[in-house]
Each structure stands twice: as C-alpha cells, then as structure tokens.
N, C-alpha and C positions, 0 to 999 in steps of 0.2 A: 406695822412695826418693822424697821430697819433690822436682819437678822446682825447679830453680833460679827460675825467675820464679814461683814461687808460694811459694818462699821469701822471697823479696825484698820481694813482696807482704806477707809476715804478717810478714817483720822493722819495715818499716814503720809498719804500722797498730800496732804494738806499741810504737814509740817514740813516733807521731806520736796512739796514741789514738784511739779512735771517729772518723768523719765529721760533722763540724759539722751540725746537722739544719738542713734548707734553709729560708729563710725566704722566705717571698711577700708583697709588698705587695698588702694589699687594700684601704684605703682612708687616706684623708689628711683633717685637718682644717686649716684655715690661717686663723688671725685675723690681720688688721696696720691698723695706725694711718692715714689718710690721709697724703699727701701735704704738702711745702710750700703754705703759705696763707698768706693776707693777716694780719694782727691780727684777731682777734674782736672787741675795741674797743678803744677810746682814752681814757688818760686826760683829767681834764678840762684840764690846761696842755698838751696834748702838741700840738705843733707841726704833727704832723702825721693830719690827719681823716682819715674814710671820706672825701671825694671826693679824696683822694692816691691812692688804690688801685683799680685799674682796675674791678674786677667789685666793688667795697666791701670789707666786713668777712668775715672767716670765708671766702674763697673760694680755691678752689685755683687755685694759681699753675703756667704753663709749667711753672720748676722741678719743681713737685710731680708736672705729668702724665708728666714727665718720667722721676722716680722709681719710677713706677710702673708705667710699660710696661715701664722695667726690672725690675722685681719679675716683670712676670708672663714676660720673656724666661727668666730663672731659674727660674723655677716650670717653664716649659716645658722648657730643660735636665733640673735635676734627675727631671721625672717622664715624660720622652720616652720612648714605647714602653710607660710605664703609663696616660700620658691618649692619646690616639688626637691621630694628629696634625691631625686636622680636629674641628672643634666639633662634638661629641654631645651634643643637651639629654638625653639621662638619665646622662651620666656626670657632669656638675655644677651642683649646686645654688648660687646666690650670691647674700648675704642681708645687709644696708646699712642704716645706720642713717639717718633721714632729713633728711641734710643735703646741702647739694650737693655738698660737699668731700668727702665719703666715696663718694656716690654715681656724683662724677667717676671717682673714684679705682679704685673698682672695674673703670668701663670704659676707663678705660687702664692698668688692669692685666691685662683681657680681652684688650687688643688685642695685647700682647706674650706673653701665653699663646697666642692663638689666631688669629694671623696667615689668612687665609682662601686658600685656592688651592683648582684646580679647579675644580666645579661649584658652589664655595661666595664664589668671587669674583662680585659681583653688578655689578662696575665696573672694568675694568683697570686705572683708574689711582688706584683708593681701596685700599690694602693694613688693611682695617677691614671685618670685620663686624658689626651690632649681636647682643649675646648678652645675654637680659635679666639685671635685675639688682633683686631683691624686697625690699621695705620694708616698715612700717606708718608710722601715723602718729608722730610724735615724743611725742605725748602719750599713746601708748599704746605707747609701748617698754618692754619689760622687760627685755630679752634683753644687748644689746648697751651701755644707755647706761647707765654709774656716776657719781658715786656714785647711789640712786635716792632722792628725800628723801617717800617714802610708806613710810618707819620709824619710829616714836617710839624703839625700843629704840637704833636707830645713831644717832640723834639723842642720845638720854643716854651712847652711850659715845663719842661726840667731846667732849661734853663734859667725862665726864672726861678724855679723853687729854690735855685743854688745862691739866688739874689736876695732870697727873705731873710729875716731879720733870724726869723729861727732856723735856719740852714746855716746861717753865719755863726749863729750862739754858740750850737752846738759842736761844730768846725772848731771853733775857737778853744771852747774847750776843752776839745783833747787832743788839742796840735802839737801836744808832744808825742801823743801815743801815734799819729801819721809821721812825726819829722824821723820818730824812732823804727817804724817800717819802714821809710824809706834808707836810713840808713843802715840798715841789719840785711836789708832782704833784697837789696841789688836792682829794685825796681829804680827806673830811672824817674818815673812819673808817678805818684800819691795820691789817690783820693778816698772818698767814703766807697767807693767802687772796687777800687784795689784793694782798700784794707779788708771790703766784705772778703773777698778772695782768699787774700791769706787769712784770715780767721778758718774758712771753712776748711782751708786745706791743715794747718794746726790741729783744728778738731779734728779733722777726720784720721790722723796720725797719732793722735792721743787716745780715742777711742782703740784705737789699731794697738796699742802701745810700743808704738815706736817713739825712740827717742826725741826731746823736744832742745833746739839751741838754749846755753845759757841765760839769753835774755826773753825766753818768753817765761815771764812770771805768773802763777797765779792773776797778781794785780792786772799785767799785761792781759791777760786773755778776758777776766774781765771787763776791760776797756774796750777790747777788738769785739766785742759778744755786744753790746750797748751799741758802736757802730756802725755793725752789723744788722740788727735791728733798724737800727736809724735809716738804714741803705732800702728796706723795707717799706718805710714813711715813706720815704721820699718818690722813689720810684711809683708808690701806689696813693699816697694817703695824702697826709694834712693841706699842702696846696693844692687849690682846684679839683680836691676829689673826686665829684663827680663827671666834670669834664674827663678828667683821665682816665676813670672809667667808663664813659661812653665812646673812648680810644681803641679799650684794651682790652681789659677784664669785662667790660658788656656786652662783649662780642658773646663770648660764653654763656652771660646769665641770658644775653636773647635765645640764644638754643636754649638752654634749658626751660625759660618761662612756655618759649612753644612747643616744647614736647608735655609738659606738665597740662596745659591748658589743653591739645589734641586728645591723652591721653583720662581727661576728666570726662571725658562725653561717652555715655557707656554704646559698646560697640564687641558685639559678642565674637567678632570677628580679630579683636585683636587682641594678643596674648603676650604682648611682653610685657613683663612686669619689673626689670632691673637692668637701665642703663649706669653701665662700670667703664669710668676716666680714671686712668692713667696719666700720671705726669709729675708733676716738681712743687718744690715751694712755692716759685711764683704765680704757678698758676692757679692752686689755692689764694692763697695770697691777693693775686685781683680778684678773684670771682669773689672773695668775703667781702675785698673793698668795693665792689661794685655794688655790693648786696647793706655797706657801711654798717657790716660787720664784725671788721677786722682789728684783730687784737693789737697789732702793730708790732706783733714777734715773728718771726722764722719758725714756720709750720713745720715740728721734728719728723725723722722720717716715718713712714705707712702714716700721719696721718689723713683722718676723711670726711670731709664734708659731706651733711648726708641732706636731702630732700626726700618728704614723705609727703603723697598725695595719697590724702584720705575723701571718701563720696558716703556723705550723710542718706539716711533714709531718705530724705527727702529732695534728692538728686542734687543738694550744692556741695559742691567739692573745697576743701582746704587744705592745706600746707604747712608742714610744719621740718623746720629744718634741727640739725644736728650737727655738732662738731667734738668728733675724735682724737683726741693729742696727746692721750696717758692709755698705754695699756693696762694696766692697772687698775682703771677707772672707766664708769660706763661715761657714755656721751652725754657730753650736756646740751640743754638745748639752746636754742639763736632764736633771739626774739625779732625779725623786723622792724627797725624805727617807724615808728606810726601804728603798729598792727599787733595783732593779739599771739599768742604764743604758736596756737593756730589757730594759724592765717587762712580767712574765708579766698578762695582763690581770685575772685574779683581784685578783694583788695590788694594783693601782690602783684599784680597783672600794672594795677592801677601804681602803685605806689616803684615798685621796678623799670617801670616805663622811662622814669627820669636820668635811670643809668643806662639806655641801652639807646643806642644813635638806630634813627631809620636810613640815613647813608653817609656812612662814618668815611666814605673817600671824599665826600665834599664837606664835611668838619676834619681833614684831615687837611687841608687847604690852608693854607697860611693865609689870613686876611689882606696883606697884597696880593697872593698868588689868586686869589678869587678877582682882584680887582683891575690886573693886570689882564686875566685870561679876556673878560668885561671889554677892558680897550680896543684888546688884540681884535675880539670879535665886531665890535664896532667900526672900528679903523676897516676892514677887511670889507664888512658891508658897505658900508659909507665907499670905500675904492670902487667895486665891483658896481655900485651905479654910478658915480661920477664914470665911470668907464663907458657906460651904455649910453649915458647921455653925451660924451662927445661922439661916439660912434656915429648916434640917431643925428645929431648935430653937422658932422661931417657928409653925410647919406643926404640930407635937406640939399645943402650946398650944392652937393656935386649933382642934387638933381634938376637945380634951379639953373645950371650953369650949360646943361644939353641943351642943343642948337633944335632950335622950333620942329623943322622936320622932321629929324629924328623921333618926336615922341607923337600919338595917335597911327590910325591906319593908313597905310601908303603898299601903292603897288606893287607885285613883283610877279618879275618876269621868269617866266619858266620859259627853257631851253629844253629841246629836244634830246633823250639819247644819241650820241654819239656828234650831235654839234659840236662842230667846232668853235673857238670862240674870240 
C-alpha cells in the first residue's frame, strides 16, 4: 500500500507537471544612454549660447548625475547577492565612449551600484569610491558610437531611404514645420537632420527652463519631437534594416552575442559577471535595431538595455533581454522575433547571426567599388604577363640572332703574368 504522503506527492507532480528546471544567473550585459546634459549646440538665432550653460555644451547636468546614481541604485537592487556587495575589479568590466557626459555617467552610476563600506571606505565622510571606467579615443571608436560614417554602402542606402515613398510622405507632411525652422533659426540648410538638432537643443532649454522664442509652440514642438523620432527610423530602421544594421549597430550586437556565448561555458576561472556600456541614443537605438527591437523613439536619458545569461541545471544557457525607459517603472522585457521570452542561447546565436556582418569592410563596398577593384586586379595581372611574354619573346630573338661561334665551347688563351700584349 502506497503511504498517504507519497500519494499526495505523485497526485501533485501529476497535476502540477515536472519541476521548473532552475535557472542561474551567470552573467549580465547592460548598455544606457548618458544622462541629462546641456545642448550640444545652438543654433545660430538662438537666444541662448554655450556661455548660458554652466560646464558649456554637451555636459552632463546635476539632473543627469543624478539619474544615474539612480540607475546604478537599481542595478544594485535588482543584482544584490549576484554582484558582491563591495566592488570586485574582476566581477566588472565598464567600457565608455569618450565623452565627458558618458564618462560622468558611468561614475555616478558606479557610485549608486557600489556605495563603499568597510575597509573599502578610504574617507568617512565621502560615501564614493573611484572604480575605473575604460575608453579609446573617439576617433578610434567602433564599438559604441553610431551612426559610423567610414561606409560608402550606408552612405548609398540613406540615400535611398530619402528616395522612398515613406521618407517623402512624411517630409511632406510637415514642410511647414522644416520651412518654419528654416526661417526662425538661421540655418541656411533644413533637413530631418537639422530639425532633430534643434528639437534636442529646444528640449534641452525647456527642461533647463530657459526661455523659449515666440514661435516655438506647444504644436511646434510637437511636430519637431515626431521628426525627430522619424530621424530615428531613418537612420536605423524601416528601409533595409537589416542591412544597416549589419553596417552599424551589429557591429555591437557581434561583441556582445560573443561574450554572451564565451561566458555560457562554465569556467571556474572566470569571474566577471557585469559588462557596463556607456554611451548615447544612438547607440542604444542601433543595437535594439540590430536586435529589431526597436521602438522607433529617442531612448530618454540613463535609459538601459539589459541582457541576462542564465545556465539551466542541465548545462544549456539562455537569454533573456530588458529594456529601461521610465524610472518610475521596473523594466519590461524584449522578446526576440522568432524566439521565446527566454531565449535558449543556440537560438539567439542563430537567429542574431542575420544582423551581424563576418566582414563588414567588404559589405561596406559599394557594388561598383567591388567591381572596379575586380578590373583594376585583372587589368594588372593580365599586364604583368603580357609583359614576361614579350621579355621571354625578345630573349628567343636575340638569341637566335648570336653569330654561330659565339655559342658552345671554344678556346682560350691564357697569357702569362706580366705579358705583354
């Protein structure tokens, strides 16, 4: 006779089905946008210059550091008890594009992930410790900063993008609100490029409460927030998306699918457990597009895209991503097109593949510039033996042409030292 608690037991697992297989967090990625900041510039009527803004243009503001120590509070939350509550330099790597506003950003987002106590307080009344934060040069960024303009190939499909039916619609329709920056704001030249501009600099004077000229409306802004947006599409999205992001933004999702997949193969030797990017809207912005994820708005500032690599009992690892854009509100998650909420890591591997170029300098080739290089090299070969063949040609000649004696063995006369002769 079956005893009663081990009936109960197997009535259970009958209704309720297998045990959920456990899932371990093993590692996290997390990109986000700096911070609130100043305007990057002005335009030229605009009332208000770089010396209106305390540290100038492009600088992060209170606000923004603000933002971000709240980011890294929440970071701290959410991964408390998986990051050690005192800073370990090999549990994270943190990698910034080289602006000052990003590179702020990072470290006050350090300082609310990793408040210092202990023996790692170096001042009782500084709650700060410094935890480095890795760059290159801006002119030698590939990783972090989009769009990147050392493409001729995404250079010819912006320009068709400007050619399609819905790049023209949309143009059209608000060619008053471009003929009307053009005429208010002293730009000589208007496009969805320009207007992004002055929008962000509007906003960022609004937010600041600095005054705004009489013609920017409610309606007006808007208009200019919609186009801005649109600036968004274009650059990343609706034509050719994927091509543009095996340009741009797959340059990034290829690092990160191959640290994701390195870091799935359990290896007791290695200990990081949180790669931290720094950088801007757009580089959110491609990496979501690459991922055809992307919402087709302007990523507000501190937000973060998040990747989490979890390793099942039974050694297969998956993925499952996050995205940050209200403080307010916890992160929702990104489902992958094609794939489950999480994602068995195979499948991401496989399905990511199609945005990430194996050598994005020769898809970066203009379809004559491949065809032309083709010629040049053919032309060049094709010379260099027509060239050996009149050599070997002229060598025959001129040997057919030496006087009989001259060629086989014949005499010679040795002379004595000091003969004379």
């Amino acid at each position: 006779m079956v005893p009663a608690a081990v009936l109960f037991i197997l009535t259970v697992g009958s209704v309720c089905g297998p045990a959920a297989t456990e899932k371990t967090l093993v590692y996290v990625t997390v990109l986000f946008r700096h911070g609130d900041r100043s305007p990057v510039k002005a335009y030229p009527t605009d009332p208000h210059q770089e010396s209106d803004w305390p540290q100038g243009f492009g600088q992060l503001s209170q606000e923004g550091m603000r933002q971000h120590f709240d980011l890294g509070q929440f970071l701290r939350s959410r991964y408390n008890g998986f990051l050690n509550a005192s800073y370990d330099r090999h549990e994270i790597s943190v990698r910034s594009t080289d602006y000052d506003r990003t590179l702020m950003s990072a470290e006050a987002n350090l300082a609310g992930l990793y408040p210092p106590s202990g023996p790692q307080v170096f001042k009782p009344s500084l709650r700060w410790q410094p935890i480095p934060v890795h760059t290159v040069p801006q002119s030698e960024e590939r990783l972090l900063s989009f769009p990147l303009g050392d493409c001729p190939r995404y250079k010819q499909l912006m320009n068709e993008t400007e050619h399609t039916q819905e790049f023209i619609n949309v143009t059209t329709k608000y060619q008053d609100i471009i003929e009307l920056v053009r005429n208010k704001t002293g730009l000589n030249k208007t496009n969805v490029e320009s207007v992004w501009s002055v929008y962000d600099t509007l906003f960022c004077e609004s937010i600041h409460n600095k005054s705004a000229p009489d013609w920017v409306t409610p309606d007006v802004m808007e208009k200019l927030k919609v186009l801005k947006d649109f600036g968004f599409q274009v650059i990343f999205g609706f034509y050719k998306q994927q091509e543009k992001s095996r340009l741009q933004g797959g340059i990034l999702l290829g690092e990160i699918v191959k640290n994701l997949s390195k870091m799935a193969a359990p290896d007791p030797k290695q200990r990081l457990k949180l790669m931290m990017l720094s950088a801007h809207d757009t580089t959110v912005a491609a990496l979501q597009a690459s991922l055809n994820v992307f919402n087709g708005k302007q990523p507000p500032y501190a937000s973060c895209q998040i990747f989490e690599l979890y390793r099942d009992d039974n050694g297969s690892a998956s993925v499952s991503m996050f995205y940050r854009n209200d403080s307010t509100a916890a992160p929702y998650p990104l489902q992958l097109p094609g794939c489950s909420l999480h994602c068995p890591l195979e499948d991401f591997v496989r399905i990511t593949k199609l945005s990430i170029s194996d050598d994005r300098d020769k898809e970066c080739q203009l379809p004559s510039e491949g065809r032309d290089k083709e010629v040049i090299i053919s032309l060049a070969v094709s010379g260099c033996l027509l060239f050996f063949l009149i050599v070997l040609l002229l060598g025959i000649i001129c040997w057919r042409k030496e006087p009989t004696s001259s060629r086989g063995y014949h005499h010679v006369i040795n002379h004595e030292v000091g003969e004379e002769s």
